[in-house]
C-alpha positions as CSV (number, residue, x, y, z in Angstrom):
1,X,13.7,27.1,7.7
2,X,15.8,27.4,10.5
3,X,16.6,24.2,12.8
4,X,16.2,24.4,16.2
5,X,19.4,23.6,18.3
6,X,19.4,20.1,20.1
7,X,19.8,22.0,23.8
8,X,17.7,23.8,26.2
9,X,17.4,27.1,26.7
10,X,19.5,27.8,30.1
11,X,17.5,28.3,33.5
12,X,16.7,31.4,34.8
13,X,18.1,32.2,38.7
14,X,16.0,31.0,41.5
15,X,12.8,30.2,40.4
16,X,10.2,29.4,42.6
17,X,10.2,25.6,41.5
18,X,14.1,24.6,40.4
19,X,13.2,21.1,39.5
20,X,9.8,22.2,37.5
21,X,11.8,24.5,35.6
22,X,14.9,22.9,34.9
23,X,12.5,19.8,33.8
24,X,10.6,21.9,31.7
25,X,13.5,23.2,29.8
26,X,15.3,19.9,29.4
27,X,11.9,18.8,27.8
28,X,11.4,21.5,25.5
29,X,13.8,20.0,22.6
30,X,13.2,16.8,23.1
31,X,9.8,16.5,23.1
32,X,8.2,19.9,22.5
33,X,4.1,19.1,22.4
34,X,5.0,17.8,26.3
35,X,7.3,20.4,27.4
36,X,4.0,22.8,25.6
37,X,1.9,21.1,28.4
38,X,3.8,21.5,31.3
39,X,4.8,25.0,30.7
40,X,1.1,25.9,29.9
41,X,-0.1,23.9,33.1
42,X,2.6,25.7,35.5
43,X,1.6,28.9,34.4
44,X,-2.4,28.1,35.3
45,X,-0.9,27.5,38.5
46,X,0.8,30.2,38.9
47,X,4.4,29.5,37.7
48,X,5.0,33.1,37.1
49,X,8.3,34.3,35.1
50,X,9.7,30.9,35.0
51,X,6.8,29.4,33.7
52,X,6.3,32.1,31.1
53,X,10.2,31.3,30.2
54,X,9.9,27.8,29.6
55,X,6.5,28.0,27.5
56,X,8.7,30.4,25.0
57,X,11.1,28.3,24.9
58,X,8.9,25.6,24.3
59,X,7.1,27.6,21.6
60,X,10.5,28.3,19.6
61,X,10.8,24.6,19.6
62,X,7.5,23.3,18.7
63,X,8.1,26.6,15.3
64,X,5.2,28.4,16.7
65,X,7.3,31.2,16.6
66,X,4.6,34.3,17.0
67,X,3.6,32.8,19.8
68,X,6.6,32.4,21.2
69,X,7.6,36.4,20.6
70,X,4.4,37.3,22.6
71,X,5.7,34.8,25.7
72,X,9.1,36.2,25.4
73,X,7.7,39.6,25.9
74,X,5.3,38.8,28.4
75,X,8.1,37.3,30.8
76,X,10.4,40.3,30.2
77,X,7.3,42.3,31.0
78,X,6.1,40.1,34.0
79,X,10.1,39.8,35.0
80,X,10.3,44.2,35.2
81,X,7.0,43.8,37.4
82,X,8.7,41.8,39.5
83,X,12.1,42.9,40.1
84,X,13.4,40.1,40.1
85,X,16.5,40.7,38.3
86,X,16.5,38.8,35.0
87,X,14.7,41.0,32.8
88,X,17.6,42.4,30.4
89,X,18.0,39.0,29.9
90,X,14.9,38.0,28.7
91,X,14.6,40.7,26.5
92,X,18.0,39.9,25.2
93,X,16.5,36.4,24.4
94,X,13.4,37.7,23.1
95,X,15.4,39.5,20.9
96,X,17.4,36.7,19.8
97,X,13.9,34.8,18.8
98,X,12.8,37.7,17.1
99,X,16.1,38.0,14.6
100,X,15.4,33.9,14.4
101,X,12.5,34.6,12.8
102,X,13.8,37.8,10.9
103,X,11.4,40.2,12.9
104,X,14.2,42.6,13.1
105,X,12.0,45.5,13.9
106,X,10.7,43.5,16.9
107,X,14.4,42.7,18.0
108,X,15.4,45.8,18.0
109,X,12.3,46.8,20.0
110,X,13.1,44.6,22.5
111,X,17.2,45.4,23.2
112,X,16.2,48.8,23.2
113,X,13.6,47.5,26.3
114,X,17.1,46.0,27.8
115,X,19.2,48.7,27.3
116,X,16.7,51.0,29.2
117,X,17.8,49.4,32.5
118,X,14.6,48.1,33.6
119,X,13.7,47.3,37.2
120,X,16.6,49.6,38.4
121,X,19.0,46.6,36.5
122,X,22.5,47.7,36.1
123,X,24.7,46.9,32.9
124,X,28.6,47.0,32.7
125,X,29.6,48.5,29.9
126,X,31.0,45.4,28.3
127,X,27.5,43.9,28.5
128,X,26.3,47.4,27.5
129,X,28.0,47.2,24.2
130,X,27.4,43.6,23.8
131,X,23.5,44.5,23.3
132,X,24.4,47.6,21.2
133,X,26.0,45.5,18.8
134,X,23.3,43.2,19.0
135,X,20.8,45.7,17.8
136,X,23.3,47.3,15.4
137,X,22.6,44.1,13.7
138,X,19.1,44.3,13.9
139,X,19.3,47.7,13.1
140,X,21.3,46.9,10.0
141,X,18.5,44.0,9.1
142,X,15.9,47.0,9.3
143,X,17.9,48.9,6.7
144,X,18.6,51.6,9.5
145,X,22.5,51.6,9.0
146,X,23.0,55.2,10.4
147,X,21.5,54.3,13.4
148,X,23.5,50.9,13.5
149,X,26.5,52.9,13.0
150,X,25.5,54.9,15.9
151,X,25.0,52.0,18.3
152,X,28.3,50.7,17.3
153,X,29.9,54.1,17.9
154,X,28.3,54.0,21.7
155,X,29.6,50.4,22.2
156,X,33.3,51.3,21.5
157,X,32.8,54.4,23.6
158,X,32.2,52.5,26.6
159,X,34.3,49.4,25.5
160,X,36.8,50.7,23.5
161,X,38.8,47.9,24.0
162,X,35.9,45.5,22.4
163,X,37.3,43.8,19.5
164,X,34.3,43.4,17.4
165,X,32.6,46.3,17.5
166,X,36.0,48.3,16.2
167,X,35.5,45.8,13.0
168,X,31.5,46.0,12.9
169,X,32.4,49.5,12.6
170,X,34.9,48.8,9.5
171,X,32.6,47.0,7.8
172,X,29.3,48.9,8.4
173,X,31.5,52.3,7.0
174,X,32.7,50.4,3.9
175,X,29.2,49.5,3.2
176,X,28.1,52.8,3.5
177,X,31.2,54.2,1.3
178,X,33.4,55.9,3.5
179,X,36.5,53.6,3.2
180,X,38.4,56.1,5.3
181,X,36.5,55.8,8.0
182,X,36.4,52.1,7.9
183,X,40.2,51.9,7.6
184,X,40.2,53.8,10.7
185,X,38.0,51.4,12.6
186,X,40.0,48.5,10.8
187,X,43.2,49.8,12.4
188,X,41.8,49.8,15.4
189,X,39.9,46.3,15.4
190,X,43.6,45.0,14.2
191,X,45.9,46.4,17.6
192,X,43.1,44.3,19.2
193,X,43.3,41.4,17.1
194,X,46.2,41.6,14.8
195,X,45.9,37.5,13.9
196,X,42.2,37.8,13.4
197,X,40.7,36.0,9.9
198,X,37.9,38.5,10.5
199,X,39.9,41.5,10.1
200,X,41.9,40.0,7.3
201,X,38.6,39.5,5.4
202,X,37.6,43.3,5.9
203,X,41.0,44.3,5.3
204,X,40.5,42.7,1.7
205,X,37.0,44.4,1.3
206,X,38.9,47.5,2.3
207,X,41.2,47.2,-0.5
208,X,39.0,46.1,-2.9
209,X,36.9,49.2,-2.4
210,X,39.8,51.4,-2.8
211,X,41.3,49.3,-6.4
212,X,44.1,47.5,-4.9
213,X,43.3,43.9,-6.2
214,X,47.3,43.1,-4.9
215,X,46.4,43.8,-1.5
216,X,42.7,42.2,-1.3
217,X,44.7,39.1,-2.7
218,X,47.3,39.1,-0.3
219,X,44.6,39.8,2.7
220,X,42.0,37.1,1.6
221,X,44.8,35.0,1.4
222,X,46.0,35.2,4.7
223,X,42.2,35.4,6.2
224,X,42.1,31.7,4.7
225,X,45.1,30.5,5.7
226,X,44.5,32.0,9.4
227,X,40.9,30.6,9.3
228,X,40.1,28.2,7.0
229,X,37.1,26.2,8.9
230,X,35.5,30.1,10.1
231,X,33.4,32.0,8.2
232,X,35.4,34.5,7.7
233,X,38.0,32.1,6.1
234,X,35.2,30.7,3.4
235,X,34.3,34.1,2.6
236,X,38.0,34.9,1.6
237,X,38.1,31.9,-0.4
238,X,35.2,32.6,-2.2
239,X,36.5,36.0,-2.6
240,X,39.6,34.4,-3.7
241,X,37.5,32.1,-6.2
242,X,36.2,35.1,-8.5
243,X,39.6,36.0,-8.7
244,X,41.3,35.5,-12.1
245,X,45.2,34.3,-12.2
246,X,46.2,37.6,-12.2
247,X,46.1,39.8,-9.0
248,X,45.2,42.5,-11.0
249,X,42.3,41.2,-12.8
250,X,39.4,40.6,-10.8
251,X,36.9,38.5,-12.4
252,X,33.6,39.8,-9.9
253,X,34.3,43.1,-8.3
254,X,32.7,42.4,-5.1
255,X,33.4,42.4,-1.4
256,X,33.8,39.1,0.5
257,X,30.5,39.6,2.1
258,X,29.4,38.1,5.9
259,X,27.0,39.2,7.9
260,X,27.2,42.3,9.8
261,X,28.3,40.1,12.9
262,X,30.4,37.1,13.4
263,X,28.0,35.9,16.3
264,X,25.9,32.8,15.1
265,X,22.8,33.3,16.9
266,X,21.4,30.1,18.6
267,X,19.0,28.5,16.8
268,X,16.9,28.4,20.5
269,X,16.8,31.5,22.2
270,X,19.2,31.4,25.5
């Protein structure tokens, strides 16, 4: 059961009543049954997108998580009616809720509603490929990995000098079994990051796949070293763990596994 993060949700721009809503959204964690209230009363009274916010941020709070899907998607919705500017990123929060509550078909829904531009919105391409890697993992959650794969592909077309989605690429390809391909993308995650625990880890999976055990030794090793408090450092040393005394010998063939992307996800929607 996920916990729900001790913070608010941050405030949409300009809404009609700033005190209302930033009230509302300070409430919501603290006291979710009265934040529930005020968001359901302001929207009676015609609150509108702001309103419709706060109650699914509320809602995420209070665990009444289908409910809070449909408010998500009913802002983004009322927000494109509107124009008023902010609806990629409610669907990008709506689609953080819905991975929350492992509804990755309904995430993936939802960035693909973002990444259509709505309203006339524009999206630089760093932002572009932020939500492309986004629903790669959601993607990857819906066991869809070619289509992942090609949502990661876009994002490093446009931001090719994105660190992560060069390694989501590495890892998605040594998954799927093409270890030269991942390589590839390894190489280039590592001119971006050369110091990176992250690529350390996948360059151990990497060699792992292809029967070194010397060099996924000497790469978890240095991922764990480099990072020992990340995730990508515990993976290593767990990696590191099945390992028998011998680099040669490994105890559990297996990759140091994370998930598809080093973003933790809030546990309350932004």
């Amino acid at each position: 059961m996920l916990l729900l993060a001790l913070c608010a949700a941050p405030a949409l721009a300009a809404p009609s009543d700033p005190t209302r809503y930033r009230a509302c959204l300070e409430m919501a964690p603290k006291d979710p049954a009265r934040a529930l209230q005020m968001a359901y009363g302001w929207r009676i009274e015609g609150g509108g997108v702001a309103a419709q916010h706060c109650l699914a941020v509320a809602q995420m709070h209070a665990r009444h998580h289908e409910a809070a899907l449909k408010s998500y998607e009913a802002a983004g919705q009322a927000s494109e009616a509107a124009r008023d500017g902010q609806a990629i990123a409610l669907w990008r929060q709506a689609a953080d809720a819905a991975l929350i509550v492992g509804q990755a078909d309904t995430a993936v829904r939802f960035l693909t509603r973002a990444l259509g531009k709505p309203g006339g919105l524009e999206l630089s391409p760093r932002a572009e490929a932020d939500l492309l890697v986004l629903r790669a993992q959601a993607l990857v959650d819906d066991s869809k990995p070619e289509a992942a794969m090609a949502d990661l592909a876009r994002a490093t077309d446009i931001a090719p000098d994105g660190f992560t989605p060069w390694l989501l690429r590495a890892t998605l390809a040594r998954r799927g079994g093409d270890v030269a391909a991942a390589e590839a993308a390894l190489l280039k995650a590592a001119a971006l990051a050369p110091d990176s625990p992250d690529v350390e880890l996948e360059a151990g999976n990497i060699a792992l796949a292809k029967g070194d055990t010397v060099l996924a030794r000497q790469a978890w090793e240095a991922a764990a070293s480099d990072g020992p408090d990340t995730p990508a450092g515990a993976a290593a040393s767990a990696a590191l763990g099945r390992m028998g005394p011998s680099a040669q010998k490994l105890l559990a063939p297996e990759a140091a596994q994370k998930p598809l992307t080093d973003a933790v996800l809030p546990a309350t929607p932004r």
